[in-house]
C-alpha positions as protocol buffer text, in pm:
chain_id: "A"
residue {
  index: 1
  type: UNK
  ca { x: 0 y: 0 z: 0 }
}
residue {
  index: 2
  type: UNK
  ca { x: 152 y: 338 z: -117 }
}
residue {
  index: 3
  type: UNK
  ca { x: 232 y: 603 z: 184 }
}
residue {
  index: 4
  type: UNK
  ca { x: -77 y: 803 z: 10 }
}
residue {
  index: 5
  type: UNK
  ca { x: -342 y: 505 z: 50 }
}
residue {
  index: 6
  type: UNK
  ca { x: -201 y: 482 z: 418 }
}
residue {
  index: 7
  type: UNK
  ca { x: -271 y: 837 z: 520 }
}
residue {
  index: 8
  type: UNK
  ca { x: -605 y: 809 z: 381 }
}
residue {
  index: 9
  type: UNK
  ca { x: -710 y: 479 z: 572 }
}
residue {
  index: 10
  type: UNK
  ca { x: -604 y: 665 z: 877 }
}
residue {
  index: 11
  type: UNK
  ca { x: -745 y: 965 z: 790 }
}
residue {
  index: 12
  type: UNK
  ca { x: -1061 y: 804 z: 732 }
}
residue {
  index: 13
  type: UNK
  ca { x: -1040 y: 544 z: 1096 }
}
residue {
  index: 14
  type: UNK
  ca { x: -994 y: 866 z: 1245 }
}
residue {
  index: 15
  type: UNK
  ca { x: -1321 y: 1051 z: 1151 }
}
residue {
  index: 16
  type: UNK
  ca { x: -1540 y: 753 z: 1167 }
}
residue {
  index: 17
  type: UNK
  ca { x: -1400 y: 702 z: 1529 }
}
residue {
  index: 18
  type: UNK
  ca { x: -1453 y: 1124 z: 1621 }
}
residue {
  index: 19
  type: UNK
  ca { x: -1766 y: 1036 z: 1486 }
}
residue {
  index: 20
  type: UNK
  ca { x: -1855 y: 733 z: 1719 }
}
residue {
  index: 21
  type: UNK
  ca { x: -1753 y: 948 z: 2033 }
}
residue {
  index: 22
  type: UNK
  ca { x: -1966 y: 1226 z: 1937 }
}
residue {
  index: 23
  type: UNK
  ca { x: -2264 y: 1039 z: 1898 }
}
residue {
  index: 24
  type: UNK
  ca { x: -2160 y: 860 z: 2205 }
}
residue {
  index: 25
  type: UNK
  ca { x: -2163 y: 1251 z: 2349 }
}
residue {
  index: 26
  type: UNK
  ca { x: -2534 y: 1270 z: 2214 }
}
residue {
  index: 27
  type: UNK
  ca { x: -2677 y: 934 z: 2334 }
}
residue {
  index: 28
  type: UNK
  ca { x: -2507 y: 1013 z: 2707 }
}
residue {
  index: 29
  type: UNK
  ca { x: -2703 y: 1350 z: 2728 }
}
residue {
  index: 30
  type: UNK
  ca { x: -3043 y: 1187 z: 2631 }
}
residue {
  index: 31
  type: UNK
  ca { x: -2998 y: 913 z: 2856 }
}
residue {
  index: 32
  type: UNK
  ca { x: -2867 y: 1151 z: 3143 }
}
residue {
  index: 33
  type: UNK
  ca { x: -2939 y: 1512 z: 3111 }
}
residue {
  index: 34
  type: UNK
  ca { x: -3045 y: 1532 z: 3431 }
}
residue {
  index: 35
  type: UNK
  ca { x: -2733 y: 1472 z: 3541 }
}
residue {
  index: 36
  type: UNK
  ca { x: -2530 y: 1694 z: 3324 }
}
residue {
  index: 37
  type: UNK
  ca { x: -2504 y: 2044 z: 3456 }
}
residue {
  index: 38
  type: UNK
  ca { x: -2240 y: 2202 z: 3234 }
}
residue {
  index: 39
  type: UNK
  ca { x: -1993 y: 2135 z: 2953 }
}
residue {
  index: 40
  type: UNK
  ca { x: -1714 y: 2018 z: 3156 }
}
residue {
  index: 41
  type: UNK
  ca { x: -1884 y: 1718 z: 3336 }
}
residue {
  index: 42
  type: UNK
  ca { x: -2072 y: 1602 z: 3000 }
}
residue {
  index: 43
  type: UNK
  ca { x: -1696 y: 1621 z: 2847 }
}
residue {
  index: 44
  type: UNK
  ca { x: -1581 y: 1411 z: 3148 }
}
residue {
  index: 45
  type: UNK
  ca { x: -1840 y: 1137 z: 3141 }
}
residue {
  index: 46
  type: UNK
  ca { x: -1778 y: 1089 z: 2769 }
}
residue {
  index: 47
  type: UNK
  ca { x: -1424 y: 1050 z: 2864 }
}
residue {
  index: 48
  type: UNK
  ca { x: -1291 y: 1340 z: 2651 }
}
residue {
  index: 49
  type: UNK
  ca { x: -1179 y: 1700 z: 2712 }
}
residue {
  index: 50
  type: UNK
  ca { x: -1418 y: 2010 z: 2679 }
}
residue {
  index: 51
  type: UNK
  ca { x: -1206 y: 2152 z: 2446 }
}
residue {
  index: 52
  type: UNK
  ca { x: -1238 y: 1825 z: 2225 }
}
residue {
  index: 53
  type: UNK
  ca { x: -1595 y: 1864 z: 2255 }
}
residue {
  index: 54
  type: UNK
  ca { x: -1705 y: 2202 z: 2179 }
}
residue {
  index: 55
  type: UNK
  ca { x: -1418 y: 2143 z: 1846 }
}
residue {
  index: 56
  type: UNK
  ca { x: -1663 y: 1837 z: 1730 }
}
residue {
  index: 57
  type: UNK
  ca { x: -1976 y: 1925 z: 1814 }
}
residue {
  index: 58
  type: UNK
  ca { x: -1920 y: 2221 z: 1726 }
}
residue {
  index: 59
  type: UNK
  ca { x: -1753 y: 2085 z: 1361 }
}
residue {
  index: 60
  type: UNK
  ca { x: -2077 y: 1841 z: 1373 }
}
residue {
  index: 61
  type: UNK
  ca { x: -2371 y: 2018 z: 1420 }
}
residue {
  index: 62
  type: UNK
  ca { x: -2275 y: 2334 z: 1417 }
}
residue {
  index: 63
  type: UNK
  ca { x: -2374 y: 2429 z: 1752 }
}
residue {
  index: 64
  type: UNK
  ca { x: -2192 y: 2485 z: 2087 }
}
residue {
  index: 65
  type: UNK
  ca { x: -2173 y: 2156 z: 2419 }
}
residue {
  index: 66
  type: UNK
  ca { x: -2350 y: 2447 z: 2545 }
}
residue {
  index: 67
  type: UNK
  ca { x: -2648 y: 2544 z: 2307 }
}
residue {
  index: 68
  type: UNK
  ca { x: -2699 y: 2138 z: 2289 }
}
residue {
  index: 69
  type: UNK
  ca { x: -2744 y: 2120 z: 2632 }
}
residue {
  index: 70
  type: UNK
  ca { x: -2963 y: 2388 z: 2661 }
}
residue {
  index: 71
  type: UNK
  ca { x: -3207 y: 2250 z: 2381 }
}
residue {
  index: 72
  type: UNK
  ca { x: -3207 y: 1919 z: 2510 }
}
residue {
  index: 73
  type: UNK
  ca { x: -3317 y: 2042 z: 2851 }
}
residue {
  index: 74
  type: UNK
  ca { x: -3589 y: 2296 z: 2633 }
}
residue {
  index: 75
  type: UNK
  ca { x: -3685 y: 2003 z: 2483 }
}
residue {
  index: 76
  type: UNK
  ca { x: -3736 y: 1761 z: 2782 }
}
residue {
  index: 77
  type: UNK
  ca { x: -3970 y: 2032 z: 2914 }
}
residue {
  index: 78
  type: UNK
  ca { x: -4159 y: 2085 z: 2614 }
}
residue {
  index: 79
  type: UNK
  ca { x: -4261 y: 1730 z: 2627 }
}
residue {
  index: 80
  type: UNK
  ca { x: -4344 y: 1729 z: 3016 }
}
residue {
  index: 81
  type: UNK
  ca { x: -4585 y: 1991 z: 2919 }
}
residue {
  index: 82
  type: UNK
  ca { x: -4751 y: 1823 z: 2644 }
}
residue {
  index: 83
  type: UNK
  ca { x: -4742 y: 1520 z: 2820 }
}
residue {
  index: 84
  type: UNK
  ca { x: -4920 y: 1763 z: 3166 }
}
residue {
  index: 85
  type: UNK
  ca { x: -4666 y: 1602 z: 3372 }
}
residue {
  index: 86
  type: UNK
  ca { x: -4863 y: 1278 z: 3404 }
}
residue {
  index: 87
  type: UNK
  ca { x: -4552 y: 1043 z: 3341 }
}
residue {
  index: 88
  type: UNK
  ca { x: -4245 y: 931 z: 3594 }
}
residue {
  index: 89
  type: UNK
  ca { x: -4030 y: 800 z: 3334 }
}
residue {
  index: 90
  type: UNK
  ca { x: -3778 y: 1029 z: 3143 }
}
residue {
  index: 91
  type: UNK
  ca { x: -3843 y: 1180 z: 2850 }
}
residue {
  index: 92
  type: UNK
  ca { x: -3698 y: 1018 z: 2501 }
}
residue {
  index: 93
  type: UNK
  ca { x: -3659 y: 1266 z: 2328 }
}
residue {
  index: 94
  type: UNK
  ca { x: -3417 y: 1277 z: 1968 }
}
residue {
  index: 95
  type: UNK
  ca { x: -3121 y: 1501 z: 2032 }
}
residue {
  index: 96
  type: UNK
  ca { x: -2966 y: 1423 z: 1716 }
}
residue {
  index: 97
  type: UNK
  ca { x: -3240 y: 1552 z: 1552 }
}
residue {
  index: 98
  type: UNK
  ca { x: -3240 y: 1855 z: 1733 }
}
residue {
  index: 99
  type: UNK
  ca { x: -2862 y: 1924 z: 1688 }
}
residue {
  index: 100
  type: UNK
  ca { x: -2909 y: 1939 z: 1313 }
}
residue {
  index: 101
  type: UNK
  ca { x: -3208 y: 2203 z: 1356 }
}
């Protein structure tokens, strides 16, 4: 395999595993957003470092950890209220729908 083909492969192992973290990001907010009070400890439970997360989400969805957060929890609400509050179990809600909004 030429030098060129080489960087390429890794090139491409490396997006398509940025891209498994960040959607490992997204799924660990739906599952836990009421647990996630800021950037820093969502960076931390994924494993990864704010800075590397506001770079990809950013690069992703074209949003900031921040704004995500914030729509996710504006989301969560908007279904307890359509819902009137009548269910104990936590909201599903699509967040990777709502990043690409």
């Amino acid at each position: 395999m030429s030098e060129n083909n080489t960087q390429q492969s890794t090139n491409q192992a490396t997006k398509t595993l940025t891209s498994i973290k960040v959607v490992k990001a997204i799924r660990l907010l739906e599952m836990h957003i009421d647990e996630i009070p800021d950037v820093q400890t969502w960076a931390e439970e994924v494993g990864v470092s704010r800075r590397w997360l506001c770079k990809y989400m950013k690069r992703e969805y074209n949003k900031s950890p921040k704004i995500i957060i914030r729509d996710a929890r504006f989301e969560v609400i908007k279904e307890c209220l359509r819902s009137g509050f009548k269910t104990n179990q936590k909201s599903k809600f699509d967040t990777l729908s709502l990043c690409k909004r």
